[in-house]
ZADO-1210 file (C-alpha; in nm, 4 decimals, padded with zeros to 6 digits):
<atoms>
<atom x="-02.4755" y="-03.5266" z="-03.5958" code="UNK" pos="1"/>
<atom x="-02.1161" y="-03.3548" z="-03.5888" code="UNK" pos="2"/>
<atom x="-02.0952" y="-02.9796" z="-03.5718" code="UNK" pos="3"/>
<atom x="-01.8470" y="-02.7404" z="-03.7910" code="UNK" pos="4"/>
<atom x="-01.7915" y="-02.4344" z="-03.6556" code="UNK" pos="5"/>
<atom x="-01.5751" y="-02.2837" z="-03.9135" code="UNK" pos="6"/>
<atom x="-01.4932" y="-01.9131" z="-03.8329" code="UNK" pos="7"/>
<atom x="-01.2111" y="-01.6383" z="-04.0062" code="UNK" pos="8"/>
<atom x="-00.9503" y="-01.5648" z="-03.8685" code="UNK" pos="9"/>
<atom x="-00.8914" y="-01.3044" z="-03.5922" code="UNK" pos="10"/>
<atom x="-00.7239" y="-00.9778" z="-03.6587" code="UNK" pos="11"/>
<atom x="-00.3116" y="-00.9763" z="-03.7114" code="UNK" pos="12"/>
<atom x="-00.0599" y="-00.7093" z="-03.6215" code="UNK" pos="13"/>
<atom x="00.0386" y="-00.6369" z="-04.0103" code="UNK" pos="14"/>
<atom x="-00.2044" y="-00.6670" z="-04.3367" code="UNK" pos="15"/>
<atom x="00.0822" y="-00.6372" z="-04.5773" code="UNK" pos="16"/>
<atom x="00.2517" y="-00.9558" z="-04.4341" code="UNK" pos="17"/>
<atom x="00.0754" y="-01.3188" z="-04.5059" code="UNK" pos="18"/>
<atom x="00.2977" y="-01.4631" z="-04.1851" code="UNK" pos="19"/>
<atom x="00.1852" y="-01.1737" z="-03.9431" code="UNK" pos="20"/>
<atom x="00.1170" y="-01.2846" z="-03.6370" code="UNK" pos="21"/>
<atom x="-00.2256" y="-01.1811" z="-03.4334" code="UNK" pos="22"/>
<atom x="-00.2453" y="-00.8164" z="-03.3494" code="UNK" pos="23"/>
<atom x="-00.3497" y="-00.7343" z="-02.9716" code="UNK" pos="24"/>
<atom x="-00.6787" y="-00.6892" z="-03.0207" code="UNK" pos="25"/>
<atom x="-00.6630" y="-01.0225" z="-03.2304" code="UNK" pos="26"/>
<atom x="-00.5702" y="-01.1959" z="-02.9199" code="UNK" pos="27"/>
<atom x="-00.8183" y="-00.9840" z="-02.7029" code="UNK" pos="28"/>
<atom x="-01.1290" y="-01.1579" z="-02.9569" code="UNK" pos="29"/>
<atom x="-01.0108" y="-01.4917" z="-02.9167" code="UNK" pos="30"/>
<atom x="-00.9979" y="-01.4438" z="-02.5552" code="UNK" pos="31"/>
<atom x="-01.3359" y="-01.3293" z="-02.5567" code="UNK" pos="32"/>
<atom x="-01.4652" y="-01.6119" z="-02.7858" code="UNK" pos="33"/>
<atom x="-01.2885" y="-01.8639" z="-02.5815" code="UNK" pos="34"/>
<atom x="-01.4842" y="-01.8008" z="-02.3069" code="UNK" pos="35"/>
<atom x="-01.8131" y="-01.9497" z="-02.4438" code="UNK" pos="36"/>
<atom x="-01.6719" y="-02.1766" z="-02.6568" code="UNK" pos="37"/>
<atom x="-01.7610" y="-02.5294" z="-02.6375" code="UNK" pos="38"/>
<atom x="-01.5375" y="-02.8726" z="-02.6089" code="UNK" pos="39"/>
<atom x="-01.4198" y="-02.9168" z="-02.9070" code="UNK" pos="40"/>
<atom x="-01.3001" y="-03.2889" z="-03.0685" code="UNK" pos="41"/>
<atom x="-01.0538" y="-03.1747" z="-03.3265" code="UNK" pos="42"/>
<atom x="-00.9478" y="-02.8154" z="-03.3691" code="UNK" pos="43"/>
<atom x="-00.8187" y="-02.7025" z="-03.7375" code="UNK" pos="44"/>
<atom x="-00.6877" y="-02.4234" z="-03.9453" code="UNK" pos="45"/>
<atom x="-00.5306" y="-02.3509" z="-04.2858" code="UNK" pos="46"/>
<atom x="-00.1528" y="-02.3032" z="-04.2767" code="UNK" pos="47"/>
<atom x="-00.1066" y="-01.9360" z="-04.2229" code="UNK" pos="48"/>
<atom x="00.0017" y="-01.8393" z="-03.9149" code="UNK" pos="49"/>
<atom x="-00.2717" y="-01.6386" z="-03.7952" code="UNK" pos="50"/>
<atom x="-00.5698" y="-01.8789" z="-03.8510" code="UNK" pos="51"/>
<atom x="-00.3117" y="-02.1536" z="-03.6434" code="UNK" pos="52"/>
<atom x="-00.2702" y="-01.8883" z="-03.3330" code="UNK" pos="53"/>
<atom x="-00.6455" y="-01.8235" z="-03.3594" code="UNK" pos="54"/>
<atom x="-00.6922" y="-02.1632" z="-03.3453" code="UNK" pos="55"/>
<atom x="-00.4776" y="-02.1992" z="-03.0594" code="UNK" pos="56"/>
<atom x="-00.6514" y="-01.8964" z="-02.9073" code="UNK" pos="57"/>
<atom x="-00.9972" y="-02.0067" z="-02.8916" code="UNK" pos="58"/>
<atom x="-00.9668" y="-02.3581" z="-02.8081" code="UNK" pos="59"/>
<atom x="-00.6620" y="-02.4230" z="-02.6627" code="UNK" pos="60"/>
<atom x="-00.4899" y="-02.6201" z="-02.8995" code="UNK" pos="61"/>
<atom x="-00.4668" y="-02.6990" z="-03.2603" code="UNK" pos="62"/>
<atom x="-00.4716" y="-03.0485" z="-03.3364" code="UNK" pos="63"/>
<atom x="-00.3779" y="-02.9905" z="-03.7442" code="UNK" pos="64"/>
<atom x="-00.3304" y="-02.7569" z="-04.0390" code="UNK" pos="65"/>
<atom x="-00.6145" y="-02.8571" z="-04.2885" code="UNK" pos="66"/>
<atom x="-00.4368" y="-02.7201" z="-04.6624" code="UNK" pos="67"/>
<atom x="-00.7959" y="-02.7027" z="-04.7710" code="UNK" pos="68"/>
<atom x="-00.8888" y="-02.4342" z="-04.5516" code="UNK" pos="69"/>
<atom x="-00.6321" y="-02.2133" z="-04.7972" code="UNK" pos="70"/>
<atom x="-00.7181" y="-02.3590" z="-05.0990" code="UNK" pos="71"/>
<atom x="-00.4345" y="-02.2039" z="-05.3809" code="UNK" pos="72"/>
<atom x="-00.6736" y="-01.9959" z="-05.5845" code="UNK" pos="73"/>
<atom x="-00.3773" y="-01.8317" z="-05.8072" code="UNK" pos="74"/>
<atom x="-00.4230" y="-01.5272" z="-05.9387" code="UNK" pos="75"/>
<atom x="-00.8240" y="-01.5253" z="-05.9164" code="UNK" pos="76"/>
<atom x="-00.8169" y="-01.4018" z="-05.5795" code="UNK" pos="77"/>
<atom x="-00.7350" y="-01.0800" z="-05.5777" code="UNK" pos="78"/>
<atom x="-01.0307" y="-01.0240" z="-05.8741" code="UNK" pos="79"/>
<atom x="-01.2219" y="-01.2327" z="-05.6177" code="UNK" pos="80"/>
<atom x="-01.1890" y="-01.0985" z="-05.2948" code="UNK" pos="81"/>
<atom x="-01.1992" y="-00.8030" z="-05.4281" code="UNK" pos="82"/>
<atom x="-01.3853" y="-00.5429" z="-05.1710" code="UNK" pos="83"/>
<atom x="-01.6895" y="-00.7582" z="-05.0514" code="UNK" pos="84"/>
<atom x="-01.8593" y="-00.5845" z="-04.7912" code="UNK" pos="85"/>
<atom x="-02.1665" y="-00.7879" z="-04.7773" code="UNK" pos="86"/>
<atom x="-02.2815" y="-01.1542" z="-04.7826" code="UNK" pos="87"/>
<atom x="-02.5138" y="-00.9898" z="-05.0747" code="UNK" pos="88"/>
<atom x="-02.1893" y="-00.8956" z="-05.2785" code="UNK" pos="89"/>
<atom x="-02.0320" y="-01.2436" z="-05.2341" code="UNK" pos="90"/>
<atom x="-02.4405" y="-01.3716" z="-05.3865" code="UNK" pos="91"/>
<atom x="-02.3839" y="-01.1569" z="-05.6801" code="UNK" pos="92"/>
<atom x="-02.0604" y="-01.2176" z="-05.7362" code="UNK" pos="93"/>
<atom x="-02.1522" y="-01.6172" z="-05.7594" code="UNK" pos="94"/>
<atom x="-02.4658" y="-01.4888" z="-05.9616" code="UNK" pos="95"/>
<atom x="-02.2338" y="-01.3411" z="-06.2191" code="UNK" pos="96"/>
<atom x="-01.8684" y="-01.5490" z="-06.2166" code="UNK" pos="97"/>
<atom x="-01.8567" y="-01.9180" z="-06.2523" code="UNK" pos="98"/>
<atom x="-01.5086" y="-01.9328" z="-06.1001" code="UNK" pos="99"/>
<atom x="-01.6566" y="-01.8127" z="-05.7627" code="UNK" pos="100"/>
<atom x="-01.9477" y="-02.0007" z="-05.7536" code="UNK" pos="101"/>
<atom x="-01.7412" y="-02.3270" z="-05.8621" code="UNK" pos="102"/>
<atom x="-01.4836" y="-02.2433" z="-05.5917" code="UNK" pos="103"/>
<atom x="-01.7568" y="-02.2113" z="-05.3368" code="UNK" pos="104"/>
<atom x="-01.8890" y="-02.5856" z="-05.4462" code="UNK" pos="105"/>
<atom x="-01.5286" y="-02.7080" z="-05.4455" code="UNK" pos="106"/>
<atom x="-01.5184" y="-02.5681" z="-05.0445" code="UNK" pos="107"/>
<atom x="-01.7796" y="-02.8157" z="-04.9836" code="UNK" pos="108"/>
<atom x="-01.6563" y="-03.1531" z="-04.9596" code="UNK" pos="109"/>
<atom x="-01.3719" y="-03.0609" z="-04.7394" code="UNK" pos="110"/>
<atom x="-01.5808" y="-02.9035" z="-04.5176" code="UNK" pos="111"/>
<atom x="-01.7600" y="-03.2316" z="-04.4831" code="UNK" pos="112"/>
<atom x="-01.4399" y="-03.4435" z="-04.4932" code="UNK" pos="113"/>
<atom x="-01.3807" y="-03.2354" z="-04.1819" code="UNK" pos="114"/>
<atom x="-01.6440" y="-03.2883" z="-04.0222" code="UNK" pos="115"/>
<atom x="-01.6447" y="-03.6844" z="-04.0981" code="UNK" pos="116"/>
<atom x="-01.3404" y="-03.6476" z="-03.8533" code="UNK" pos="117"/>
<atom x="-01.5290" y="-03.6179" z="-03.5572" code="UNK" pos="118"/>
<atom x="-01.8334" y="-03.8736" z="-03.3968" code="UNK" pos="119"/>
<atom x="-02.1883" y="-03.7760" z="-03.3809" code="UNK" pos="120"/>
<atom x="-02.2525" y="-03.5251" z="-03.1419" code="UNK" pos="121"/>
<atom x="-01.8610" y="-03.4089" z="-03.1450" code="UNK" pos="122"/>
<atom x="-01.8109" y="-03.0454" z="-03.2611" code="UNK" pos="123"/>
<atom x="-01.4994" y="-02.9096" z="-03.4629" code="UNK" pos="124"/>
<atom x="-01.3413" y="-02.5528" z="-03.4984" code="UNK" pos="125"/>
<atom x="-01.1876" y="-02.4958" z="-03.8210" code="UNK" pos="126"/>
<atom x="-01.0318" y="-02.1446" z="-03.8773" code="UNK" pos="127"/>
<atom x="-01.0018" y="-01.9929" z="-04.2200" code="UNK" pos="128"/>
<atom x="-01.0340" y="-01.6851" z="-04.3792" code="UNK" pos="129"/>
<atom x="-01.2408" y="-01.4260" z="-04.5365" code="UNK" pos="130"/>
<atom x="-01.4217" y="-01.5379" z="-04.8892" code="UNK" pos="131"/>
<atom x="-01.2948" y="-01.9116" z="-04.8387" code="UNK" pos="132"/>
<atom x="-01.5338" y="-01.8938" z="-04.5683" code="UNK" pos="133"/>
<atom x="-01.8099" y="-01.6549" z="-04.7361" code="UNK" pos="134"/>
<atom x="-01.9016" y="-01.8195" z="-05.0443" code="UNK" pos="135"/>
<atom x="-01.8982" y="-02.2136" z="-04.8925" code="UNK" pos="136"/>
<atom x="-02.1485" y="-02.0444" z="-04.6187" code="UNK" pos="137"/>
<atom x="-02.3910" y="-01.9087" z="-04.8375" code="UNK" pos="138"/>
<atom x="-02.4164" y="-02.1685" z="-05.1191" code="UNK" pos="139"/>
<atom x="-02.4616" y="-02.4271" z="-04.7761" code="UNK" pos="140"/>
<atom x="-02.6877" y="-02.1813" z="-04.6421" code="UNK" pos="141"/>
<atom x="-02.9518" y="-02.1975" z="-05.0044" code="UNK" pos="142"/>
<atom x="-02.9479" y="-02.5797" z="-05.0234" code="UNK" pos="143"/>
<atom x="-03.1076" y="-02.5276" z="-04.7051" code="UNK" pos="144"/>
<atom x="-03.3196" y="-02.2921" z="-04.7801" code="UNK" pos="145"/>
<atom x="-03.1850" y="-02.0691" z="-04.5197" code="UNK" pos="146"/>
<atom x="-03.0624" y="-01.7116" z="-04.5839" code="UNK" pos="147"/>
<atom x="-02.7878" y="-01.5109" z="-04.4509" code="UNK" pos="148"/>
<atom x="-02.7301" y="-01.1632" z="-04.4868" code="UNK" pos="149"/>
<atom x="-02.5566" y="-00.8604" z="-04.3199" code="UNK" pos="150"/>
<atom x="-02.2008" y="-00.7737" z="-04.3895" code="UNK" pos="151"/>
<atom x="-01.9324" y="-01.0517" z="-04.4695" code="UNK" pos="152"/>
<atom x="-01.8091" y="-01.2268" z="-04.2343" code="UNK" pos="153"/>
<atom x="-01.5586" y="-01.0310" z="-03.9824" code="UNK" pos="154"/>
<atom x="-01.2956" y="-01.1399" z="-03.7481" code="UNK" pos="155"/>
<atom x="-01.3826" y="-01.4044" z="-03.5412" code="UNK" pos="156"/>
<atom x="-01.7550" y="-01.4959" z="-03.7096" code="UNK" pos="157"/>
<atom x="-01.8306" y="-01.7821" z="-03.9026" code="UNK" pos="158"/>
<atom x="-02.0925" y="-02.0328" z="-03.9286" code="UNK" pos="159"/>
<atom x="-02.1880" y="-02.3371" z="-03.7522" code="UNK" pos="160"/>
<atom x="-02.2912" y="-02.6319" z="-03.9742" code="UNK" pos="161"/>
<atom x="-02.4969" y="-02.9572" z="-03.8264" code="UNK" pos="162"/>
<atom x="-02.4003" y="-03.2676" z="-04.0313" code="UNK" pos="163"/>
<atom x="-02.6417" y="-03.5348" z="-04.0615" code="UNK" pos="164"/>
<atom x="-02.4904" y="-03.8769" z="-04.2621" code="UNK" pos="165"/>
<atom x="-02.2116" y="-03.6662" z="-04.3845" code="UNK" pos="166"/>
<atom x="-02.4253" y="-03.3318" z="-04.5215" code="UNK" pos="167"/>
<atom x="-02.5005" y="-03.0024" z="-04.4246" code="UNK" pos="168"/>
<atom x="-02.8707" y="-03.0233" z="-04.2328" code="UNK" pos="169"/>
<atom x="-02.8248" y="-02.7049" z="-04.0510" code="UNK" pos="170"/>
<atom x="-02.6465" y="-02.3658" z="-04.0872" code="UNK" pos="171"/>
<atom x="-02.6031" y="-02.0232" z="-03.8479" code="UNK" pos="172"/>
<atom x="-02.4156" y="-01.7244" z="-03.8412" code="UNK" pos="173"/>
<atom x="-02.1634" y="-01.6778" z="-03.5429" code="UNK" pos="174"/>
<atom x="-02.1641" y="-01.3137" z="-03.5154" code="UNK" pos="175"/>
<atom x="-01.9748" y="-01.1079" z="-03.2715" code="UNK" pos="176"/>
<atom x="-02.1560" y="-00.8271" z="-03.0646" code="UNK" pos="177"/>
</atoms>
């Protein structure tokens, strides 16, 4: 069974700039996180710059930029990712937009082609980003019959997804304290 840890981004220095690079305190979480983090077998992020120094960050390395991690949404995401403060919102918003819900099912198999990457037992870190990560998580999470809640998905947090013969048999949230 491979593990995905797939986890947003950590915080960067400006919000108005897509190629920003990590903020202080961005670098200060990934410290932190790096401390507990496990061995990882292949380390990935989407393109942007600060999901690659994240990355980089927390595991030491970053073996290669997975495009699907920043899937070109157009002009649907701003609508989308609107302000989402809870992993209830992103629900509704699924609930009552067929765009979101069939980008969250679209998430899916690269998630799992990502994980095919690694042997059994191996674990990956993939870094993306807010909503890309949200909406994947929770549709995983109720074909398991597991719910998750609380607010979406911060800096840093993510979920870790067990793979058994190439699908999702286990989800958690990776919250920070």
């Amino acid at each position: 069974m491979s593990i995905l840890e797939i986890r947003r981004h950590a915080e960067r220095m400006n919000l108005r700039d897509n190629q920003s690079a990590l903020s202080a305190a961005g670098r200060a979480m990934c410290e932190r996180i790096a401390k507990d983090a496990p061995r990882y077998a292949l380390v990935v992020s989407s393109p942007l710059p600060r999901a690659k120094e994240t990355a980089e960050r927390i595991a030491g390395r970053l073996d290669s930029v997975e495009p699907a991690l920043l899937p070109d949404l157009g002009g649907a995401a701003a609508r989308m990712f609107g302000e989402m403060k809870t992993l209830a919102d992103w629900t509704l918003l699924m609930r009552t937009d067929e765009s979101a819900r069939r980008f969250a099912e679209e998430q899916l198999p690269a998630w799992a082609r990502i994980a095919a990457r690694v042997g059994d037992k191996d674990r990956v870190l993939a870094v993306s980003h807010g909503g890309i990560l949200d909406l994947p998580a929770i549709v995983v999470a109720a074909k398991l019959g597991t719910k998750l809640s609380g607010p979406s998905f911060g800096y840093g947090e993510g979920v870790r997804v067990t793979y058994a013969k190439g699908a999702p048999a286990d989800i958690e949230e990776l919250r920070l304290q």
